[in-house]
Structures are given as C-alpha cells and as structure tokens.
C-alpha positions, -999 to 999 in steps of 0.1 A, spaced: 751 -603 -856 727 -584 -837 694 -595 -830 666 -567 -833 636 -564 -813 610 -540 -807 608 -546 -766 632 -561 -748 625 -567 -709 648 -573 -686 635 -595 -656 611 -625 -662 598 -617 -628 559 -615 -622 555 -579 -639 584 -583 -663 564 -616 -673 532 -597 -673 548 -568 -696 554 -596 -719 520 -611 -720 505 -580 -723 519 -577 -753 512 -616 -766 498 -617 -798 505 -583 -807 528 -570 -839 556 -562 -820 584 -589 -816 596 -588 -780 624 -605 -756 626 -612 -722 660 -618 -704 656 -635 -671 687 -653 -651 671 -682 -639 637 -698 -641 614 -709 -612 617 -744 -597 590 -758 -609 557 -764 -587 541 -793 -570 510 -793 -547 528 -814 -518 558 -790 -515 552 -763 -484 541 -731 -491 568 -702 -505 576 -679 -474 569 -647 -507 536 -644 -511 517 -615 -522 481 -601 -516 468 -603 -548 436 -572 -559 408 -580 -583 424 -556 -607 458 -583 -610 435 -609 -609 417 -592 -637 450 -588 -657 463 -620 -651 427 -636 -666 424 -618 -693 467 -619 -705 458 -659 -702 472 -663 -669 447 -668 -642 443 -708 -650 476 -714 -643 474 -702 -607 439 -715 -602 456 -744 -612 484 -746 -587 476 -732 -551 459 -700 -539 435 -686 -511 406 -662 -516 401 -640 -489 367 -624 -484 375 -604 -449 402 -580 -440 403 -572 -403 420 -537 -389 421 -530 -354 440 -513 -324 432 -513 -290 397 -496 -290 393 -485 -326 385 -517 -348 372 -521 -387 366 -551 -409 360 -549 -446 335 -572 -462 338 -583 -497 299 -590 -500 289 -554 -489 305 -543 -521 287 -573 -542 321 -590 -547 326 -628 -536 363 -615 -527 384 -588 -517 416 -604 -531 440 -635 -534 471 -649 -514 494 -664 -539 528 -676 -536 549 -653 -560 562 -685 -578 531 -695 -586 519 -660 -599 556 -661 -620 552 -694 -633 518 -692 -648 530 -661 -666 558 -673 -679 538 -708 -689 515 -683 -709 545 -664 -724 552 -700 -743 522 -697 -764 528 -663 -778 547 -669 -812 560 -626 -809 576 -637 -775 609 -651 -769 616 -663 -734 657 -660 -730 666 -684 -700 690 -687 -684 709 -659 -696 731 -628 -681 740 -593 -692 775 -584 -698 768 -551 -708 742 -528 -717 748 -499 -745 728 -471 -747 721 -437 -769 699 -414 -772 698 -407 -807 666 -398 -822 670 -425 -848 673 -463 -846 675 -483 -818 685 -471 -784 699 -500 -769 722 -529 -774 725 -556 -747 755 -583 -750 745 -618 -730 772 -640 -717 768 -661 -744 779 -640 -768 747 -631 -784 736 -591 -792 701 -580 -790 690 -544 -800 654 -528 -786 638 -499 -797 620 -503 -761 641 -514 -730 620 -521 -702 636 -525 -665 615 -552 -649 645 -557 -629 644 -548 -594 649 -524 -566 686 -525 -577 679 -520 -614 710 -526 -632 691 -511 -664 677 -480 -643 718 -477 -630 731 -481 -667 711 -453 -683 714 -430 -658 678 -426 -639 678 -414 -608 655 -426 -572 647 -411 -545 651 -433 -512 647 -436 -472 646 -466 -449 618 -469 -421 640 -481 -392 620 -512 -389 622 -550 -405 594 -574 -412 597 -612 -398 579 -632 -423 567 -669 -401 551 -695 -420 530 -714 -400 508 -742 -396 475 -735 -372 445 -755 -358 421 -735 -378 414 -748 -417 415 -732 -444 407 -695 -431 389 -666 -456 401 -635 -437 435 -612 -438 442 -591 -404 465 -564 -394 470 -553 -355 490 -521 -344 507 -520 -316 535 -501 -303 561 -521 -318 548 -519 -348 520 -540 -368 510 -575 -367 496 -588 -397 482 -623 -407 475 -635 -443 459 -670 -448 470 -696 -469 456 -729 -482 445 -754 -459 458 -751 -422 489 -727 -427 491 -692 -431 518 -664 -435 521 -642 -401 542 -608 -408 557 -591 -376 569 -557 -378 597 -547 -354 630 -527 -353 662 -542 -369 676 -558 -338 646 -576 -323 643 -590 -357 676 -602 -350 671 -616 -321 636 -637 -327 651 -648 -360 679 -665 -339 660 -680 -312 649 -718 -316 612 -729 -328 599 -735 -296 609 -701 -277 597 -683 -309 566 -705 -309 564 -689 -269 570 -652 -282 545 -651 -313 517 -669 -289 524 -638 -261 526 -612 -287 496 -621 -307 460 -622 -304 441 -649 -296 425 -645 -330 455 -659 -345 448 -692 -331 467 -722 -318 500 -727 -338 510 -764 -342 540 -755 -359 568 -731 -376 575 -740 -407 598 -714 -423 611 -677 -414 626 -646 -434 632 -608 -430 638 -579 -448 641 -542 -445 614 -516 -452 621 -497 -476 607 -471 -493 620 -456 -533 606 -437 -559 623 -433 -597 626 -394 -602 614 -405 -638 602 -435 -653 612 -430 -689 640 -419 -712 637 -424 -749 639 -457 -755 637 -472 -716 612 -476 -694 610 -485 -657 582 -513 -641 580 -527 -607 602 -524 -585 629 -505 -608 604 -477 -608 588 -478 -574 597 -496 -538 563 -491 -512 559 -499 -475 543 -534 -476 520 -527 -449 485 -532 -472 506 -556 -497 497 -528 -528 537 -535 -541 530 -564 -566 498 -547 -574 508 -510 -583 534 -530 -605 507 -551 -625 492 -521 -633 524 -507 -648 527 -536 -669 488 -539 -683 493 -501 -684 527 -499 -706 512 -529 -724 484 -503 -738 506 -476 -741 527 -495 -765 504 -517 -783 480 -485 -788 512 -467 -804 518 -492 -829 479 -499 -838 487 -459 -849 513 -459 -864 535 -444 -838 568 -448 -828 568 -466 -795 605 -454 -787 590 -419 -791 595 -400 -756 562 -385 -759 550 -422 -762 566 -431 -732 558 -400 -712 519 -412 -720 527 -445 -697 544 -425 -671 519 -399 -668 495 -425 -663 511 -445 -633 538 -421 -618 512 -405 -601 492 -432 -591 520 -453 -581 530 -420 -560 495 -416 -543 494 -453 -532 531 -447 -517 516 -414 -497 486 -432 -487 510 -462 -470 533 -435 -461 509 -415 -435 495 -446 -426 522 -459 -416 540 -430 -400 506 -423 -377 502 -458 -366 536 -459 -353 528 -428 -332 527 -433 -299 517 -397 -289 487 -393 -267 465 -375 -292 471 -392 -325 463 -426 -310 431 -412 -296 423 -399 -330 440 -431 -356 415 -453 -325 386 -425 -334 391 -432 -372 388 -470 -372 354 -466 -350 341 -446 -377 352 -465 -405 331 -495 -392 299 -472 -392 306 -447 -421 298 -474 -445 304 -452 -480 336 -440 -466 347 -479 -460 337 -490 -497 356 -463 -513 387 -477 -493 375 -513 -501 374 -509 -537 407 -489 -539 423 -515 -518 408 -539 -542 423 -517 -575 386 -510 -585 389 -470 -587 408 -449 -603 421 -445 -638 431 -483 -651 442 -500 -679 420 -521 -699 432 -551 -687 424 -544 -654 390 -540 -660 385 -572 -682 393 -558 -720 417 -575 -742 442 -547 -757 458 -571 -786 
C-alpha cells in the first residue's frame, strides 16, 4: 500500500533538513528520504575538512526552525573580520561598523546537518526515513492527485503531492522529471588543507588574489583553521601528492605571512569548480533546492547560504498555501517560490561570476582597476556596508525566517 504525504524530500542534507524544519509543526505531513545519516559528533574528533561560511540570515533560520542550539552546542567559530586584498589594493570588513558582533559562522557541514536533523525528531508531521534508497521514481503531471510515487529498496511506496529535490548537483529527482541545467567548468580546482597554526583561536576570514588564483583562509576553533588554495587541475594534482613536509614548504612560500606558522597538516581534499543553474526550478508537483537547483563558484562561500534561503523560502511558500486553502502542488504555487529565489539565486551567481573572472585577469589594465577598486572600498565606507550586509544575507527580499519570524 502506498503511503501518502503532502512533501516528500529527497536529501536529508543541510537544506533538505532545513526544508523539513521549516515546515515542523505545520499541517502538512511530510517525509524525508536520506541514504545514510551522519556519524555522530564528539568534541575530541578533528575538525571536518567541509565546512561552510555560515551568514546571519542561516544563522537566523537555523535559530528560529530550532536549530541553532544544536550547533552552539557542538563546535563553531564566529568570525567578526573578513580581509580582501591584492598586491596594492587591500579592504577589510568589520562586523562592528555595521552594529553586528559578527559577520558570520565557520561550521563544519556535519555539525550544521546534525542539529537539523536532531530538531526534525521533535516535529510529530515529520518522518525521518534513514537509511533508505530509491528504486524508482514515478511521475505525472496530471492535474489531479498526486504527482509522484517513489518505491524504496525496501519495498515501501510513498506518494507526494510536493517532491522536493534536496538532492545534489547530480539530482537524480531533477534527472527523473525531466528539468533541465545549464553548466560550465572554471578550469581551476580548490585544495582544501586543514591545518593546525601557532595562532589561537582567530576571529578573521581572508582571501588573497594572485595570479594563480585566490588564497583564502577560514578559521576554526581553537588553533586550526581551513586554508583553501585555488589553482589549475594539475598543480592540484601535483601538491595533493607530495608528502606533508614539502607541502608544509610550498603553502609557507606561497602564502602570506598573515597566515602564520603552521605546526601541522592535518587533512587535504579537492574538487572542481563548478558552476550550474536549473533552467527552472519547478514543475507541478516538484521542486528544486540546493544544489539540485543551483551550483555557485565558492569563492565568498554564498553556496550553503543561497540554499537556506530556498528552504526558509519554500517553507513559506508552502505553509502560506495551505494556511489559504491552496493547493500547494498548484504550479502557480510553486512558481511563487521560484520567482522568489531564481533570481536571487542568479544575481549572487553573477556577482561571483565577474568577480571571479576579473580577479583572474592578468591584463595590465584590469589589475590596475580590480587594485583601484579595493582602495576605494576601504574608504567608501556606505559602498562597503551595502557589500557587508549582502555578504551577510541582510538585504534583499527574504523569507521570514531569515529575518527572525516563525512561519508555522
């Protein structure tokens, strides 16, 4: 016999997770499907090499879905600075000059995951399905009924009015009912290092350019912190193979001093940059999050953060629908969630886009001008906060959870 739900998500992620909270407590009976849970967390293991940047407006969402304690609870790092520079042009943003304590949060992605799915447990309209795997996925159209049948390996057969892909870059929900991306590679790989350094506990995030591409630097808790090197495929390659101590060498010629002395290298990983955009984000009955609906360049860490926003966002949409008596499989439901972060989502990429693209110019006159631009940034001190705050997800048109309002 078939199950029937109003929402079923696919992906117990951090925004399929969030999706779910976001709609805790509400009057719509929901599912989410995820393969495998976390492992579970202590404060003496090392740090996660996946971290994320996390804005006041996630760490909005995640307080008021319930969430927030269970990170504050584990492990995180507050950062109050964020330090831009190249050669002679040179910025650095302030979380007190906009009356803020801090610009943002480094959390380990397990940790964000785990307190959501912890909060999911005390929502009685929530059913967490784990471990489980998708044999198939059926869907129709039809105006009437549900839309979508989904057979687990275990034999059992849920039906949603509402699918939501929370699952991926590769969405196998996305593939299955036939939505379409639009994609290109950068030509360059990131080289995450985890590593342990003489300073503490450090409150400030940094990003270098250089020709090579950018150096970045995100602290974590207590004397470690997360360095991010951008370079082409094959030097990846090629520091990823070389032995801690001539690595140790490289990183302590490449980088600036600021960095500090390292004491050690703890961990490394790499992957590809990437940049993919749904063509659309709904069809009746389905909707994209995340990473189905949007990959971005990871250069000012916005990816986990454009994708909480689609979750308190949908979360609304939905809930809103139902409060009204609306169908919430209706497309021109739907359509109201993708008209609200489609283009948002696709700003943020453009923004990280041209940034990108002009600081790994190497011509003559655009490296006068990017240098000419960071100079003034550090003196044109309205133009700076509006970058702040957007950086920090405090403009623009958001959900109420990401300003602090309950929805349920």
């Amino acid at each position: 016999m078939k199950e029937n739900f109003d929402v079923v998500i696919v992906g117990g992620g951090m925004v399929g997770a969030a999706v779910a909270c976001s709609l805790g407590g509400s009057r719509l009976k929901v599912a989410v499907i995820e393969s495998s849970l976390p492992q579970s967390f202590s404060t003496d293991q090392p740090h996660d090499l996946r971290v994320s940047a996390l804005s006041i407006a996630s760490k909005n969402i995640l307080e008021t879905v319930g969430a927030w304690p269970g990170i504050t609870g584990r492990r995180f790092c507050p950062f109050r600075r964020m330090r831009v520079w190249e050669t002679a042009g040179d910025t650095e943003f302030r979380s007190d000059d906009i009356g803020h304590a801090e610009l943002g949060y480094i959390v380990e992605n397990r940790v964000t995951q785990l307190a959501l799915l912890d909060r999911l447990s005390d929502f009685d309209n929530v059913e967490l399905i784990c471990p489980a795997m998708i044999n198939k996925i059926r869907y129709s159209v039809a105006p009437q009924g549900d839309h979508s049948t989904l057979e687990l390996s275990d034999g059992r057969q849920l039906s949603a009015k509402v699918l939501v892909a929370a699952d991926g870059g590769q969405s196998r929900v996305r593939q299955a009912v036939g939505l379409g991306v639009t994609s290109w590679d950068y030509k360059q790989h990131a080289l995450v290092i985890y590593i342990e350094t003489d300073y503490g506990q450090q409150d400030i995030t940094w990003q270098r350019f250089v020709p090579s591409g950018p150096q970045a630097f995100l602290p974590l808790t207590g004397h470690y912190g997360s360095i991010v090197w951008y370079n082409s495929p094959d030097e990846v390659s090629r520091l990823k193979a070389l032995p801690e101590a001539e690595l140790m060498a490289e990183l302590m010629t490449a980088f600036p001093g600021c960095l500090g002395k390292v004491k050690g290298i703890l961990g490394t990983a790499s992957f590809p940059l990437k940049r993919q955009h749904a063509q659309d984000y709904v069809k009746p009955g389905v909707v994209l999050v995340g990473d189905a609906a949007h990959m971005i360049n990871p250069l000012a860490g916005q990816g986990v953060n454009i994708g909480l926003l689609d979750a308190a966002t949908l979360g609304e949409v939905l809930i809103e629908a139902r409060n009204h008596g609306q169908a919430i499989d209706d497309i021109a439901v739907l359509k109201r969630y993708e008209k609200l972060r489609r283009n948002e989502n696709l700003k943020m990429m453009t923004v990280m886009d041209v940034f990108y693209r002009v600081f790994s110019n190497e011509v003559l006159t655009v490296k006068f001008l990017r240098n000419l631009g960071l100079g003034l940034a550090e003196r044109l001190v309205p133009a700076k906060n509006k970058v702040m705050r957007m950086a920090m997800g405090l403009d623009g048109n958001l959900p109420k959870l990401a300003k602090g309002e309950p929805i349920v």
